[in-house]
C-alpha positions as CSV (number, residue, x, y, z in Angstrom):
1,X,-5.0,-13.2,-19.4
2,X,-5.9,-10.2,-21.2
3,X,-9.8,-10.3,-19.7
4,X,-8.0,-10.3,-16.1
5,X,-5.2,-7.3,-16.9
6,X,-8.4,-5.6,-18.4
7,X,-10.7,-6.1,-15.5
8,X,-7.3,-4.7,-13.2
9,X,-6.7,-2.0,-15.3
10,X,-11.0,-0.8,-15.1
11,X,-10.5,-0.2,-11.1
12,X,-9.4,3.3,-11.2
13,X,-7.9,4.5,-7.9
14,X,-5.5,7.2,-7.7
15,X,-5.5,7.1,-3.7
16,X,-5.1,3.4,-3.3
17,X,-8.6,3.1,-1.2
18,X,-9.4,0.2,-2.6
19,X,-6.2,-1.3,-2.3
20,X,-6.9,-4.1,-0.1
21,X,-9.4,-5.6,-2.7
22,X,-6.3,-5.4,-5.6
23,X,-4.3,-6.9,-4.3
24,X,-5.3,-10.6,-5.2
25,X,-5.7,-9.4,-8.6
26,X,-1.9,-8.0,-8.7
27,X,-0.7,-11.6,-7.2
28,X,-2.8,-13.1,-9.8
29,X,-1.3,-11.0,-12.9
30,X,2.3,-11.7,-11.6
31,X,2.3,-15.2,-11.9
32,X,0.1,-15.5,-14.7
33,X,3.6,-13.6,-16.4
34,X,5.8,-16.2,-14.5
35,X,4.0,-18.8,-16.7
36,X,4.9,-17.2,-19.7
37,X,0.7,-17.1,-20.5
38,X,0.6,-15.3,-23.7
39,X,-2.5,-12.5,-24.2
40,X,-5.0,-14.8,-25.7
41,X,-4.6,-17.8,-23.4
42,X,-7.0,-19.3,-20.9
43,X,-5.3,-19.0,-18.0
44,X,-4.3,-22.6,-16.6
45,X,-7.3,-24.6,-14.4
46,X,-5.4,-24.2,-11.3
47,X,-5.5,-20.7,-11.5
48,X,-9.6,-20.8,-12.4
49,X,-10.3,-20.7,-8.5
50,X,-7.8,-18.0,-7.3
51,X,-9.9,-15.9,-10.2
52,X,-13.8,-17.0,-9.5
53,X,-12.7,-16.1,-5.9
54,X,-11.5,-12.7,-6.9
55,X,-14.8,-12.2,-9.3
56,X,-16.9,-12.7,-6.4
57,X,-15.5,-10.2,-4.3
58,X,-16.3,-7.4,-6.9
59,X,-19.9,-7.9,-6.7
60,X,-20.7,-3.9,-6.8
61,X,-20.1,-2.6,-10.1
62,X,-18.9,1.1,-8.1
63,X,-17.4,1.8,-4.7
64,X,-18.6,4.7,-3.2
65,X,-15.4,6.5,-1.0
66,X,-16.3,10.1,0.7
67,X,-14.6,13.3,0.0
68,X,-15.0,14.7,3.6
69,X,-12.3,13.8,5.6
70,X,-13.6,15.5,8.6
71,X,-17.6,17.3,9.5
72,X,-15.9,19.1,12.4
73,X,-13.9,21.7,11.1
74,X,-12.7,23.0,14.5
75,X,-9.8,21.1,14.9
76,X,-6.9,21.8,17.2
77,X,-4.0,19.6,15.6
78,X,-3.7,17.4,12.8
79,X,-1.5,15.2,12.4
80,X,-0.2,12.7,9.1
81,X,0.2,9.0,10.4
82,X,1.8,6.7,8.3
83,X,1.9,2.9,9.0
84,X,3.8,0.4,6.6
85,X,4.0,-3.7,6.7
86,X,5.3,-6.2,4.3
87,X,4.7,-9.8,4.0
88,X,6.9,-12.4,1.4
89,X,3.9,-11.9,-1.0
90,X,3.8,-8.1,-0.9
91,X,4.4,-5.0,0.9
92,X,2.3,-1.7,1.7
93,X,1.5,1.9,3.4
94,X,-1.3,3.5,4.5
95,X,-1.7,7.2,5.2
96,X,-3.8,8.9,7.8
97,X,-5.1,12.1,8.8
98,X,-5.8,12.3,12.4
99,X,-8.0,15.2,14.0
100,X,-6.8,16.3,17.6
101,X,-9.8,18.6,18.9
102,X,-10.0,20.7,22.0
103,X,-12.1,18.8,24.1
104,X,-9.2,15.9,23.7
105,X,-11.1,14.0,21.4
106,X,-9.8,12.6,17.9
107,X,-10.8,11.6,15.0
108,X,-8.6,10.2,11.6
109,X,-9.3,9.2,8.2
110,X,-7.5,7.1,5.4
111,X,-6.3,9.1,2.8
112,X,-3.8,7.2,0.7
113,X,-2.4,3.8,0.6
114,X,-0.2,1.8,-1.6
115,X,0.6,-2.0,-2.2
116,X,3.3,-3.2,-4.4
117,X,3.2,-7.2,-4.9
118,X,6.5,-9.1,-4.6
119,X,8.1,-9.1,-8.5
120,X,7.6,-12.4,-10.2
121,X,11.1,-12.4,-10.6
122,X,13.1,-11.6,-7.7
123,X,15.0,-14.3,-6.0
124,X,16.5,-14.9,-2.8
125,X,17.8,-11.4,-2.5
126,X,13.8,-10.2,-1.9
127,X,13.8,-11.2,2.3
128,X,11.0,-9.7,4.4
129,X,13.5,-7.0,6.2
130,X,13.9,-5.8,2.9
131,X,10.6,-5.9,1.7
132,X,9.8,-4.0,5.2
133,X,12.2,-1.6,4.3
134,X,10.5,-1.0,0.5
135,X,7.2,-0.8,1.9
136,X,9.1,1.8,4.5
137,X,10.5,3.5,1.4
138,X,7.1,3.9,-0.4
139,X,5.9,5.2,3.2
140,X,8.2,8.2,3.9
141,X,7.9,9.1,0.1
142,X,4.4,9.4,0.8
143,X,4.8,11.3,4.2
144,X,6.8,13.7,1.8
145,X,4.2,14.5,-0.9
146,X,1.3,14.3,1.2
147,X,3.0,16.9,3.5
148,X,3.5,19.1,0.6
149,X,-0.1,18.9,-1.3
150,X,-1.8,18.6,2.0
151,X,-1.4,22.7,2.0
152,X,-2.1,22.2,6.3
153,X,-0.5,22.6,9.2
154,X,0.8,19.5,10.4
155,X,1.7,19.2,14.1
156,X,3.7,16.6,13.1
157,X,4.5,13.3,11.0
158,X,4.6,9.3,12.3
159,X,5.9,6.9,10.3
160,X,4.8,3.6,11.8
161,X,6.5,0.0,11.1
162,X,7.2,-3.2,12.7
163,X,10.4,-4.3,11.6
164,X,12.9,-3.1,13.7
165,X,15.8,-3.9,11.5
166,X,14.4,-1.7,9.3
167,X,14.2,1.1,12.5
168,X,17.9,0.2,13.3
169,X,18.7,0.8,9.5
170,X,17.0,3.8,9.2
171,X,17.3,5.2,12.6
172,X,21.6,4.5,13.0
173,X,24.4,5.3,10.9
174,X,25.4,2.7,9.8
175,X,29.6,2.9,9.0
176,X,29.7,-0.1,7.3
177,X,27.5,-0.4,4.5
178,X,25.6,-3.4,6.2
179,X,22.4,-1.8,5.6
180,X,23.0,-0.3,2.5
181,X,23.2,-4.5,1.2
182,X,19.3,-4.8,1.8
């Protein structure tokens, strides 16, 4: 247990590129601690695969991720698009940076993302409309600081998701505290 929360913990990555690649670790982590593994353990011979696959995906010792957003600094417009998902295992947000140039061309760029993983412990109350509307959460909190470090002028900001409970809840005012139960 401790090699793997060591070999998590060595993938520094402030902006979450590398996120997609994590996330199996994450999953791995949480229900190692479900099992009550202690530090010193081996983890358990069902969970050998789940970790030789995850090995074998880090076969690069470093990731290489360019600066540069853009090489064409004559932009018209940019804009901050933000798309978030969840699944039952976990949830996530991506932010973008897209280029709108005079000649109607565009171009965009990843510059942040972020991927919780379902807690070991939650129970029933952790449904996929409201894991959509955390990963939502996580995605206008990012809309918010990106828009303020950015130091740009943003045409504008799109938040992104397909959950449309989530949309009603956000988008309506809700009277009754339905959506406030999520």
């Amino acid at each position: 247990k401790k090699q793997i929360v060591a070999f998590s913990a060595r993938n520094y990555d402030p902006s979450g590129i590398i996120t997609p690649i994590i996330v199996p670790v994450k999953q791995l982590i949480s229900s190692m601690w479900s099992r009550n593994i202690n530090w010193k353990e081996k983890i358990p011979e069902d969970l050998v695969p789940a970790w030789n696959a995850i090995k074998e995906q880090f076969t690069d010792t470093t990731y290489s991720i360019p600066r540069q957003l853009t090489t064409n600094y004559d932009f018209s417009t940019a804009q901050l698009v933000i798309f978030s998902d969840a699944s039952k295992a976990h949830y996530a947000t991506a932010a973008y940076i897209r280029y709108g140039y005079k000649d109607d061309t565009y171009t965009s760029g990843l510059i942040f993302s972020k991927s919780r993983i379902r807690p070991s412990n939650g129970g029933p109350e952790y449904t996929i409309p409201r894991m959509e509307l955390m990963a939502l959460e996580i995605g206008s909190n990012a809309a918010v600081n990106l828009a303020k470090e950015l130091h740009m002028d943003l045409k504008d900001v799109v938040l992104f998701s397909d959950s449309t409970c989530c949309l009603f809840w956000v988008l309506s005012k809700v009277n009754n505290n339905f959506g406030s139960t999520w």
